[in-house]
N, C-alpha and C positions, 0 to 999 in steps of 0.2 A: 542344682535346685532352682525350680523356676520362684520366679520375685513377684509377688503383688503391687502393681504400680499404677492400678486404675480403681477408680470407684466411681458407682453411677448412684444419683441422687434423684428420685421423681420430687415433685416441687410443685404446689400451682402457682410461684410466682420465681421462677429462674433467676429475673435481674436481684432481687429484694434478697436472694439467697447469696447471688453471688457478691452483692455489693458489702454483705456480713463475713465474710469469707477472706473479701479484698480488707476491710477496716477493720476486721477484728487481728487477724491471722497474717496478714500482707499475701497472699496468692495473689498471681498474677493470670488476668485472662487469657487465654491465648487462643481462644477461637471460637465464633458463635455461630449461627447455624438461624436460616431464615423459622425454622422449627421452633426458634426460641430458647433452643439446646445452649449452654453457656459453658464451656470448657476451660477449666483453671488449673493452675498448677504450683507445687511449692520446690519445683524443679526437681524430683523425684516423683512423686506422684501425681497423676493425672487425673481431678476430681470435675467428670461430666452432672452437670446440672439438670433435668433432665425436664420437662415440661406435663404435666400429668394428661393424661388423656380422657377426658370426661369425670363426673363430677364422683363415679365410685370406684376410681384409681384410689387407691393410697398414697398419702406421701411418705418416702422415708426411703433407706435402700433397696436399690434395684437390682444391681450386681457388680462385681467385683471382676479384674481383667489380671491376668499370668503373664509376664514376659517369659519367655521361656525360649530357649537353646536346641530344642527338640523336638517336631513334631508327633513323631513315630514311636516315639516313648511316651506322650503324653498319651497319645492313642491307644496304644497296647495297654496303657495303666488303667484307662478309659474302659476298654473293653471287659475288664476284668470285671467288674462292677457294672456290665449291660449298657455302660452310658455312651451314645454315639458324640464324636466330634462334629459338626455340622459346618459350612463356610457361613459367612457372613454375607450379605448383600455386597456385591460391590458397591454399594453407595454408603456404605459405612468405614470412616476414613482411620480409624483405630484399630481395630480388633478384626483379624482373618477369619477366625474361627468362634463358635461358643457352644458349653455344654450345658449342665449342670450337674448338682453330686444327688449324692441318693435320697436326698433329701428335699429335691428340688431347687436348691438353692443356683442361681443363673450364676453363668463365668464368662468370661471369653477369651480367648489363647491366640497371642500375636508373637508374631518371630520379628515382626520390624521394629514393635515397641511402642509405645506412648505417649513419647515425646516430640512428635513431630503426626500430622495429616499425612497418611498415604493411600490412596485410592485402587484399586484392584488395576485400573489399565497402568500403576503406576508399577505394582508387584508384577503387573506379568513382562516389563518392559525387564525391570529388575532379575526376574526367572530366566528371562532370553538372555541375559547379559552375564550366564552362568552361577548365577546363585540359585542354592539351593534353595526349592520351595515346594510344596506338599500339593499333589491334586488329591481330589476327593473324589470319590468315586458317586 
């Protein structure tokens, strides 16, 4: 069963979100991003902050992230319902992949996980070093 261990938050004020976050709840930041982006955590889940882009963004959720065991299965389940897997930017240091459900609603599907920054030159070092990892065509 893949886990939900991410959630992205748009915000037009990141730190003022996260400092409620840190005083109300005790999350801990664990990485910011010159974007403004503010990354917390309550050591299972990874709650991104996310910085709104002009002034007719909404604020409130963005999307939601899978840890998951399986690419290939996530995909075939994916295809069933028309919905492509996509890769992520390598400049995005969470999430490999993202789709959404039929509803629109955004996801994103990582094999490495949440809890730590890892960078695509970092997975393909990791790929060469015989772990399994998913090209996309």
């Amino acid at each position: 069963m893949a886990k939900i261990r991410h959630l992205a938050i748009k915000t037009k004020s990141p730190e003022r979100l996260a400092a409620f976050y840190e005083q109300v709840f005790g999350l801990k930041r664990i990485r910011s991003e010159s974007s403004g982006a503010i990354y917390m955590s309550d050591g299972y889940l990874t709650l991104a902050l996310l910085r709104n882009r002009g002034e007719a963004t909404p604020s409130g959720i963005n999307h939601f992230g899978f840890h998951v065991d399986d690419l290939t299965a996530v995909e075939e389940g994916l295809k069933k319902f028309e919905e492509p897997l996509v890769q992520r930017p390598a400049n995005r240091p969470y999430a490999e992949y993202r789709a959404m459900d039929p509803d629109g609603n955004l996801f994103d599907v990582s094999v490495h996980g949440y809890e730590e920054a890892e960078f695509q030159t970092e997975r393909n070092v990791r790929a060469g070093a015989g772990q399994k990892q998913k090209v996309t065509s």
